[in-house]
Structures are given as C-alpha cells and as structure tokens.
N, C-alpha and C positions, 0 to 999 in steps of 0.2 A: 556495516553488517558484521556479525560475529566471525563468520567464516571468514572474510579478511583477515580482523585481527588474530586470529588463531594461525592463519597462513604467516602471518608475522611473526608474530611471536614463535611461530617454531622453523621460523626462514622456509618455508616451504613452497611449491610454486603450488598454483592451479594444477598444471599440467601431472605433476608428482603424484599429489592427492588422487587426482582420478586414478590414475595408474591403483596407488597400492590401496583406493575403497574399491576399486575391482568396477567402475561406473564409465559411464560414456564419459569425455572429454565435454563436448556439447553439455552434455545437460550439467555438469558441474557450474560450466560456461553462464550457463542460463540461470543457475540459480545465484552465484556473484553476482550478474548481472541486473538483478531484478525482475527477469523474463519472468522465470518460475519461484514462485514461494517459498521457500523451504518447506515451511509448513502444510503447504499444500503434496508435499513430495509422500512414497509411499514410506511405511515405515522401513522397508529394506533398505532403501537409500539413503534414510538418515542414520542408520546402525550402520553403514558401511559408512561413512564419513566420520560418525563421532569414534568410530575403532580406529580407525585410522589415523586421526586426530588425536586419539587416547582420550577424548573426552566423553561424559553423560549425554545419551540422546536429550535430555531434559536441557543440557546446556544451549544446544542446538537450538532447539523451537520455543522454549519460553519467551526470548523478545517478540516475536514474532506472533505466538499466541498470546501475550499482552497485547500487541498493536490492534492486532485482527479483532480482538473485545473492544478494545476502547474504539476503532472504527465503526462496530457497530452501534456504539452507545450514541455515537455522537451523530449520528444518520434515528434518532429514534428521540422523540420527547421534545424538538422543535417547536417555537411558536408556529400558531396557524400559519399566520403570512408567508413565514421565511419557509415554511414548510410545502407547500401551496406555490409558490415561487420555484423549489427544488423539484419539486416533479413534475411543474411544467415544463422546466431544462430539462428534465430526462427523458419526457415526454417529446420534446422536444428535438431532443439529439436521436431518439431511436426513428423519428419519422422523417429524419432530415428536411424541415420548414424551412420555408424560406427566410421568417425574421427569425433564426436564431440567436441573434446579434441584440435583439431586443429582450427576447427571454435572459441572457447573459445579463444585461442591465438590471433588467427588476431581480435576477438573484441576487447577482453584487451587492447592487442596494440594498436588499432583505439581511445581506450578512452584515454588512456594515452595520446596520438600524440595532439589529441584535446583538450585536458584539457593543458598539458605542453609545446611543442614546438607551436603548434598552438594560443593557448589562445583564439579560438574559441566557448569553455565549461566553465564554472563555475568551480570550485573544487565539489558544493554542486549537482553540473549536473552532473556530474562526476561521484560522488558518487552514487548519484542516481541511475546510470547505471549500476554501478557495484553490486551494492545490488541486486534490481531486475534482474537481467541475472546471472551476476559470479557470485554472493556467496550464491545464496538460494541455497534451498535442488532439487537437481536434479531427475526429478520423466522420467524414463523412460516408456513410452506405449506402 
C-alpha cells in the first residue's frame, strides 16, 4: 500500500503519522491494515495524511481508485455461465445454504472454463475472482 511505502521512505512510524495528521491512531490502524479503504475515508482524513506526509491527496487515493474501477469492470460483462454461477455464490453466501460447498465448486469451475478452455478471462481476472469469492475467510450469518 502507498501509505507503507511513504512511512518508509520518510522513516516514519504509524504511531507519529497519526499524531502530527491530527487522526485517531485506530483508524490510521485500520486503514494500513486493510480494514478501511483509504478511498473510502472522508476527504478530511486524507488531506490530513497527505499534509502530513507532504504529499498530493491525488497521490494517496489514485492506486486505489484504479483498483476500485477495475474491480468493478471485472464483476460486469461475464459470460452467462460463469456469471449465473457468481450470483448463485452470492446468493448463496447471503442466505447461509446448506450446499454452499457445491455452489463454490460450479464457481471454481465457471472460473477455470473461462480463464482456460474459454480464454474469455484474463489469468489476472481470474485471479481476481478467485481471491474475493474462493479464498477469503468465509463468515457465516
């Protein structure tokens, strides 16, 4: 993440940063962390980081609002199958079913088909899919 390498490159702690952008500790926390977005933060909180930093708010949130678009590109314009397949897992995981385990399979599959016999996916779309759906931490509600 930016904010790391910026903590770097100017030997700075976490701790320090909050202090002199004037912000919680926590939420600084959170946003290293991955908890919170940066992008998603208000624009106060990123003009107190990047002053703090001496750097452009724009430096701050651009990776981040590139990801956030290409996340949403790659969630949009799916073949049917593999698409049909993805909202039954969402479907899926908001109603907590019993075969979850199965819907996982026909995704996988759908990503597989599409990334390799198809050539319809990217590798990096691919991946993409498989991080956010198959391999995060599975929170049942």
């Amino acid at each position: 993440m930016i904010l790391d390498t910026l903590l770097k490159k100017q030997n700075m702690t976490k701790y320090r940063l909050a202090v002199e952008a004037g912000i919680p500790h926590a939420t600084l926390s959170d946003i290293c962390s991955g908890k919170t977005r940066l992008e998603k933060c208000s624009a106060e909180t990123i003009y107190k980081i990047a002053r703090a930093l001496g750097v452009s708010m724009e430096l701050l949130t651009e990776d981040g609002i590139r990801a956030t678009e290409r996340e949403q590109t790659y969630e949009q314009g799916l073949p049917e199958y593999l698409q049909h397949d993805l909202d039954a897992y969402k479907d899926g995981l908001k109603k907590g079913v019993s075969y979850l385990d199965c819907l996982w399979g026909e995704l996988y599959g759908s990503i597989n088909i599409a990334q390799i016999n198809d050539g319809v996916i990217t590798p990096e779309h691919a991946e993409y899919l498989r991080q956010k759906y198959l391999w995060r931490e599975r929170r049942y509600e």
